[in-house]
N, C-alpha and C positions, 0 to 999 in steps of 0.2 A: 572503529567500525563496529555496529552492532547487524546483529543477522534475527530476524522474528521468522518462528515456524506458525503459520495457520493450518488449522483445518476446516475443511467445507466442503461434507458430506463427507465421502471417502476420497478426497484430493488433500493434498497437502502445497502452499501457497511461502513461496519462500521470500521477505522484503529484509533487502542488504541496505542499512544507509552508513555514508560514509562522507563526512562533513555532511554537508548539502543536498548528495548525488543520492537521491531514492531509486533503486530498479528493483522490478518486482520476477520471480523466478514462480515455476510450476513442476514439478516432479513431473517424467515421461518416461517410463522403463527405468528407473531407476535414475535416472540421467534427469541435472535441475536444468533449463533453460532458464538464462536470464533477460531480460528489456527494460527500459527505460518508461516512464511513463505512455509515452505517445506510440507502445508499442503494444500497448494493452486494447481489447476489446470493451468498449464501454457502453455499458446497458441505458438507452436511453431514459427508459423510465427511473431506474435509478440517477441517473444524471439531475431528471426534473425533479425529482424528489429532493433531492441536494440544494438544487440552484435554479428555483420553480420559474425565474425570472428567464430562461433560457431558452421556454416552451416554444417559441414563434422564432427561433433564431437558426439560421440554415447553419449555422457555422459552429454550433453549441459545442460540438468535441471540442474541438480548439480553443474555445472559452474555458471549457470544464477543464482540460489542463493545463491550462496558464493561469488560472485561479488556484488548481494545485500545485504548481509550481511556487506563486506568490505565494500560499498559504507557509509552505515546507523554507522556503527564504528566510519567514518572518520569524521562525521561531529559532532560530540560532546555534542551538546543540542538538549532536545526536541526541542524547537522552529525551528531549522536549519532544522531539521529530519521532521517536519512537513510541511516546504515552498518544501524542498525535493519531499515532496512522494505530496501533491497539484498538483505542476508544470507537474512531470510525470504522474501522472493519467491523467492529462487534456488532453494530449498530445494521448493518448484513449479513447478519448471520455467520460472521467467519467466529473459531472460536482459537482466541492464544492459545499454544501449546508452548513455546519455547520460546525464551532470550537468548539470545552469545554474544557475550560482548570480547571484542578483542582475542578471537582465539582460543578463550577460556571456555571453561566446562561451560553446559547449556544450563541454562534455568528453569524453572517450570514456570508459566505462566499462570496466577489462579485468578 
């Protein structure tokens, strides 16, 4: 299991992957809530920005995470699935703060 800490703006953004299973967590009083993909709020502009092919499409959520799904599928190991979801967040403005893999101490993200 690895666990990534973001930050974006003064929020802290927490994603658990574990085999396959990505769910993504938000700090609230102190307390993480976790969700699964399809539990997330997804900005439509960001979405077309992504998968510009989805602009005309009444149905684009559900496109946009079964494309995430298949994306996160394809790459095999946590480790892959973690530089994965790093690279894309950055790419929004989230900024890595921390790795944990398995338990162990946290890493710094630079």
């Amino acid at each position: 299991m690895i666990e990534l800490i973001f930050q974006y703006g003064i929020d802290y953004v927490f994603v658990r992957i574990k085999g396959n299973s990505v769910i993504f967590g938000a700090a609230s009083f102190g307390i993480v809530q976790y969700t699964n993909i399809s539990g997330l709020k997804l900005d439509y502009q960001g979405v077309i920005k992504e998968f510009p092919d989805l602009k005309d499409e009444d149905d684009w959520r559900q496109q946009a995470i079964a494309r995430f799904k298949e994306k996160i599928s394809s790459l095999g190991n946590e480790e892959a699935i973690s530089e994965y979801i790093i690279q894309d967040l950055k790419k929004f403005g989230y900024k890595p703060r921390f790795k944990q893999r398995a338990g162990f101490r946290k890493e710094v993200i630079e």
